[in-house]
TORVEXSE-965805 format. One record per residue (C-alpha): residue in three letters; x, y, z. Coordinates in steps of 0.5 Angstrom, whole numbers, plus 500, padded with zeros to 3 digits. Layout:
BEGIN
ALAXYZ...
//
This chain:
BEGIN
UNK157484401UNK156490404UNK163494407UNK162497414UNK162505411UNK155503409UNK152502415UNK155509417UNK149514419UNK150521419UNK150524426UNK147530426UNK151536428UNK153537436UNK152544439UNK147551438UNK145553432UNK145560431UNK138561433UNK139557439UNK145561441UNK141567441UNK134565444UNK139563450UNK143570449UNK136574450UNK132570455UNK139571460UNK139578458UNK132579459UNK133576467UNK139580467UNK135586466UNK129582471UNK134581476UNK139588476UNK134592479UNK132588485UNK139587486UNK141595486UNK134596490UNK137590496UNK143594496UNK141600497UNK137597503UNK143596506UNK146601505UNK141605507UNK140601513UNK148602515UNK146611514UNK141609520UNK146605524UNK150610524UNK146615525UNK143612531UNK151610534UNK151618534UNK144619538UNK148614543UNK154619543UNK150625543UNK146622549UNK153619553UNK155626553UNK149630556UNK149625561UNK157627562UNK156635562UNK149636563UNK149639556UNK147638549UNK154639544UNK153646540UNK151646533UNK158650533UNK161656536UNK166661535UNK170666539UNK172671535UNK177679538UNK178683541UNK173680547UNK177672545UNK182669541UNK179665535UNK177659537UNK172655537UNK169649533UNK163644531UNK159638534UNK162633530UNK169633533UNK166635541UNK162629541UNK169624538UNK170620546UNK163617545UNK165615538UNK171612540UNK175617537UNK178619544UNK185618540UNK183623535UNK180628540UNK186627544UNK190630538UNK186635537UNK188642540UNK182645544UNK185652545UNK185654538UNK181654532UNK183648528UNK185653520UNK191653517UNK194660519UNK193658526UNK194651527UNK196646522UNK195640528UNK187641528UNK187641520UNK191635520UNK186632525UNK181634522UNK183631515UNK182624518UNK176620515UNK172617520UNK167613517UNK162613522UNK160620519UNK160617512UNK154615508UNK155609505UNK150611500UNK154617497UNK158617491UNK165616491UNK169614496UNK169619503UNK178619501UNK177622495UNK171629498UNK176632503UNK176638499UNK179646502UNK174651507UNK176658505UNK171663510UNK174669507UNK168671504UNK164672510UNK169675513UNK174670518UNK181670514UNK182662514UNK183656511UNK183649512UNK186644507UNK184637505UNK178637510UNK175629511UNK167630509UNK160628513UNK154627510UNK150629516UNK148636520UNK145639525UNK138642524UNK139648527UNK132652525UNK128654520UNK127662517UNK127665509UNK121662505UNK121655508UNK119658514UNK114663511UNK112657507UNK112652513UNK109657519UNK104663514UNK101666521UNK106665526UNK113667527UNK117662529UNK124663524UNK129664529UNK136658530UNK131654534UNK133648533UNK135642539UNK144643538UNK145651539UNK149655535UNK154659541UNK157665537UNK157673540UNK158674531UNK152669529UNK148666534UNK146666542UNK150665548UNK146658550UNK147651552UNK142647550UNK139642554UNK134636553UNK130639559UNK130645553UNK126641548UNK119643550UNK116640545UNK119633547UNK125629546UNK120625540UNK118631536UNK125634535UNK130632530UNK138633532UNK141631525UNK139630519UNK143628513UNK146632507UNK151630503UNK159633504UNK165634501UNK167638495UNK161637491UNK153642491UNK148638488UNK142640485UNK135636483UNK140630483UNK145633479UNK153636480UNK152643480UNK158646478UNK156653478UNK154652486UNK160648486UNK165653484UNK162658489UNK159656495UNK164650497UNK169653501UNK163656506UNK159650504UNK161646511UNK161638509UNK166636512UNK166633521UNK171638523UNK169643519UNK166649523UNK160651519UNK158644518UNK153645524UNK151652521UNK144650517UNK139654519UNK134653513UNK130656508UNK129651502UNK129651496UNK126650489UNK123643488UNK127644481UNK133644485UNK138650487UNK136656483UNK142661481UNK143666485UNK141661491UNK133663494UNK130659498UNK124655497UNK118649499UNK123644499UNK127642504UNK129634502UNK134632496UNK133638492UNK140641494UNK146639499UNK147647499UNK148649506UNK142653509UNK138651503UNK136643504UNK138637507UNK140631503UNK141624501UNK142618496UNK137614499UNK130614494UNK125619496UNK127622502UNK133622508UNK135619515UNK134624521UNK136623528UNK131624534UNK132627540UNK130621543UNK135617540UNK131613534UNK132615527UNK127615522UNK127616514UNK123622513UNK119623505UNK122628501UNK114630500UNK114631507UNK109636510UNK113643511UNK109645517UNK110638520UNK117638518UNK119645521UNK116642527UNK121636527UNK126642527UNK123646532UNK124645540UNK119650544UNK115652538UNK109649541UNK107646534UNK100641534UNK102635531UNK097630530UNK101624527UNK109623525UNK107621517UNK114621515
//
C-alpha cells in the first residue's frame, strides 16, 4: 500500500531565475533610456513655451505703456552732475504697472538711482524675484542668481547688492565685428535698436517711438533672451575667468541699469574668448553683456517683436538678416524671416 508522500510530485520553483531577473532588468533600462529623452525633450517644450508666454506678456506691457505715454520705454538712461543728480534706471522697472507690478512700482523711489550709497529702498526693490522675467529653462532657481552690480570700474562709484536676475534684454544695436560681419559694405553700427539708450555720457537724448521704426514694427526685435544672474556662460560652459571679472558690470538683473546696455558685437562661434572680442556669433555662444544673447532652449532664443509676437530665432541665424531684426531705420531688404 502506497502512503500519500509517494504521490507527492515535485513543484518547480516559485519566482525569477537569476537570468530572468536580468532580462527584465535590461529590457526596463533599455526603455528608460528610450523614454528619458522624450520626456526631457516634452519638458523643455514647455518650458520654452513658458519663455515665449512670458516674453509675449512683456510686448503686451510694453504696448499698453506706448499707448499711455506715447513713448516706448528707454532701454535705460542715466543722469549724471553736474548737469543732474544721479538718477536714472532700466526698461524693466519702468514697464512694472503693465506687469502687475504696480505695488513694487509703487515702492520704488523714481527720484534717485536705485544703489546702495544712494538708496537702499530702490536696492531692496529691486531685489524682489519677479518671475515674469524668469526663464523657466535656466539652471537654478531665480532666488538663488541675485548677485552684487559694482559700476566702479567704469567709473560711477556705485553698488547694488543681492540683485534679482532677468533672463531678457533689450536689443539695442549692433557695432565691432558683428556689424562689420552682418553689414561688409554699409555702416549701420551705431544704438539703433527699437528701446533707446537716454544718456548724455552714453547714449542719445531721444525717446523712441513705434511711429520710429521705419523698418516696420514686424522686422525689429525689442528683447531678446540672454541669461542673468551671477554667472558668464561660454559655449555652454560656467566661465569662471569671465565670471569673476565681468559680473558686477554684466546687467543680469531686471532693476539693474545696464541690463538695457547691450549694444552687440559678437562673439567666437567657440564661445567667450579672453580677453573678450567680438565675433560671428550673436546666439547662445555667450551671456556676456554686449557680447551674444542667449538661452538654455536648444538651438537658438526667444525674441520679442515690435508687433508684439515672439519668434525663436536659430543659433545659425544669418548675420545680416539678424543685424536687420535689430535695427529700426536701416533700410535693410529682407527677403523672408527664416529664423
Amino acid at each position: 500500500m502506497m502512503s500519500n508522500t509517494d504521490n507527492v510530485r515535485p513543484q518547480p520553483p516559485s519566482g525569477f531565475t537569476v537570468i530572468e531577473l536580468l532580462v527584465v532588468i535590461s529590457i526596463v533600462s533599455v526603455l528608460v533610456a528610450l523614454l528619458l529623452p522624450a520626456v526631457q525633450s516634452a519638458r523643455e517644450a514647455t518650458r520654452r513655451m513658458q519663455c515665449s508666454n512670458r516674453m509675449k506678456q512683456m510686448g503686451i506691457a510694453i504696448h499698453n505703456y506706448h499707448s499711455a505715454f506715447k513713448h516706448l520705454p528707454r532701454a535705460w538712461w542715466l543722469e549724471t552732475p553736474p548737469t543732474h543728480t544721479f538718477n536714472g534706471k532700466p526698461w524693466g522697472v519702468t514697464i512694472l504697472p503693465f506687469l502687475e507690478q504696480q505695488a513694487l512700482f509703487d515702492q520704488y523711489d523714481h527720484s534717485v538711482l536705485g544703489v546702495d550709497q544712494l538708496s537702499p529702498s530702490n536696492v531692496a526693490a529691486i531685489q524682489t524675484v519677479i518671475h515674469d522675467y524668469v526663464c523657466p529653462s535656466t539652471p537654478e532657481s531665480a532666488d538663488s542668481r541675485q548677485y552684487t552690480m559694482d559700476v566702479s570700474s567704469v567709473g560711477l562709484p556705485f553698488t547694488a547688492t543681492g540683485l534679482a536676475p532677468s533672463d531678457y534684454c533689450p536689443t539695442t544695436g549692433v557695432h565691432d565685428v558683428y556689424g562689420e560681419h552682418a553689414y561688409p559694405s554699409i555702416t549701420l553700427r551705431g544704438r539703433e535698436g527699437a528701446l533707446q539708450v537716454v544718456s548724455t555720457a552714453f547714449g542719445g537724448s531721444q525717446d523712441g517711438n513705434f511711429a520710429g521704426i521705419l523698418d516696420g514694427l514686424s522686422n525689429t526685435f525689442l528683447i531678446g533672451e540672454r541669461t542673468g544672474g551671477p554667472t558668464i556662460y561660454s559655449h555652454g560652459r560656467v566661465h569662471s575667468l569671465a565670471t569673476a571679472a565681468l559680473l558686477e558690470t554684466n546687467g543680469g538683473g531686471w532693476g539693474d541699469p545696464l541690463n538695457g546696455e547691450h549694444w552687440l558685437k559678437g562673439s567666437d562661434h567657440g564661445g567667450l574668448s579672453w580677453p573678450p572680442k567680438g565675433g560671428q556669433c550673436a546666439i547662445n555662444c555667450t551671456n556676456a553683456r554686449g557680447f551674444g544673447f542667449h538661452s538654455f532652449h536648444a538651438g537658438g532664443a526667444n525674441f520679442l517683436i515690435a508687433d508684439g509676437s515672439v519668434s525663436f530665432v536659430n543659433a545659425t541665424i544669418d548675420p545680416y538678416l539678424f543685424a536687420s531684426h535689430i535695427t529700426r531705420r536701416g533700410s535693410e531688404v529682407i527677403s523672408n524671416h527664416n529664423f
